[in-house]
Every structure is written in C-alpha cells, then in structure tokens.
C-alpha positions as CSV (number, residue, x, y, z in Angstrom):
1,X,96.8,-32.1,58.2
2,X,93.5,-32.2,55.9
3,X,93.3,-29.0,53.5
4,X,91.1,-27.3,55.6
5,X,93.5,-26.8,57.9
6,X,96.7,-24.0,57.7
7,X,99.4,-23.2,60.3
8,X,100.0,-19.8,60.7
9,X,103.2,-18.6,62.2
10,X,102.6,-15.8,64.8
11,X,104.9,-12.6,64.9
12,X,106.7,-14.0,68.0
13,X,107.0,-17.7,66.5
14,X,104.3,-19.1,68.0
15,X,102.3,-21.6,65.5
16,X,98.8,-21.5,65.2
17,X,96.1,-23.8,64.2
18,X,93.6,-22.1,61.5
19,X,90.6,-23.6,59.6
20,X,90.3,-22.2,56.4
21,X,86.7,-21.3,55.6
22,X,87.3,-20.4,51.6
23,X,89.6,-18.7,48.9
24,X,89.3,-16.3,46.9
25,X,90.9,-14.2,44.1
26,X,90.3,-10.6,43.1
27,X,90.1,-10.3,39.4
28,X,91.0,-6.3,39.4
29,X,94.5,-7.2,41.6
30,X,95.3,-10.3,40.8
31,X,95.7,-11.0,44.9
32,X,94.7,-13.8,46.3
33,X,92.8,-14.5,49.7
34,X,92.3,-16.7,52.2
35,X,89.8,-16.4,55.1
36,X,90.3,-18.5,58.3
37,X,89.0,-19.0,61.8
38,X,90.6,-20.0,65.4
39,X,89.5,-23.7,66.7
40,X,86.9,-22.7,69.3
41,X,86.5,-18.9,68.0
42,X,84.4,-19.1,64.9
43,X,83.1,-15.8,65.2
44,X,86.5,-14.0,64.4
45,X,87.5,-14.2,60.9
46,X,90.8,-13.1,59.9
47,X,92.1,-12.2,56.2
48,X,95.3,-13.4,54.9
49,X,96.9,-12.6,50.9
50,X,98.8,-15.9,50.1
51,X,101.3,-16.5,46.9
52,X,101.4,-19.8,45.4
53,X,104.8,-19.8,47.5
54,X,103.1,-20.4,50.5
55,X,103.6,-16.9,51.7
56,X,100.9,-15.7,54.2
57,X,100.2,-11.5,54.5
58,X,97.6,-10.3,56.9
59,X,95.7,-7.5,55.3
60,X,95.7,-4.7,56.8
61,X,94.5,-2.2,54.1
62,X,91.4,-1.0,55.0
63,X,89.8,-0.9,51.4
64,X,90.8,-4.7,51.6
65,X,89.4,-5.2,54.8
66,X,86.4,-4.1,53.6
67,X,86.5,-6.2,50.6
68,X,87.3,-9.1,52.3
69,X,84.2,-8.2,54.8
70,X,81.5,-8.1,51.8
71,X,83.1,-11.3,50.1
72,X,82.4,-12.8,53.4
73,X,79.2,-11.4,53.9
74,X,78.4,-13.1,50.7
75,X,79.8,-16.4,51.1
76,X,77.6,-16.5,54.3
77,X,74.1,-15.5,52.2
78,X,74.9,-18.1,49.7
79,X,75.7,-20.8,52.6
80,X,72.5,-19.7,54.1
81,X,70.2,-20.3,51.5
C-alpha cells in the first residue's frame, strides 16, 4: 500500500480500494477531510472526516458537502493552472 492509497470498509464489510486525491482541514471546526476516488471511476469523488485514529465518516451534512465541493472545486483550478 503506497499513501495514496486507503481501504475503506463498506457498510456490509466489503473492502474497498480508494485513491486519495488530497486532505484537508477546516480551521473554523477543527474536522478533518479526506477526498478519494474509485480505481476506474475518477469522476465520482466521495468525502470522508477521518481522526488521527484512523476513523473514517462519510459526510453527509449538506453544508459539508458543499464545502467539501468548493474545496474541490478549487484544488482542481489550482491543478489546472
């Protein structure tokens, strides 16, 4: 496993292979993110709050999701140029 990989454990056990495009913190939270993408579907991102424990949350809050969609949006911008 190289660090740009994570294994995500799916709600009926399954594991799953994720690439982990970047990381992030939110300064007004504290909560920290990580944004990854399915081998062979990199035009689904999905959102995940971690804990230095390992501990893996999907967000689900919809402010967050938002959030998480304009981080992105930026992180692609800067990629781009």
């Amino acid at each position: 496993m190289d660090e740009k990989t994570i294994w995500i454990t799916s709600d009926d056990g399954k594991e799953i292979r994720a690439e982990i495009l970047f990381t992030f913190e939110n300064e007004e939270t504290g909560k920290k993110y990580v944004l990854v993408s399915l081998p062979g579907n990199d035009d689904e991102v999905y959102p995940f709050t971690y804990t230095d424990d390992g501990e893996l949350n999907a967000v689900e809050d919809e402010e967050e999701l938002e959030m998480c969609e304009e981080v992105l949006g930026s992180f692609v911008e800067e990629d781009l140029v």
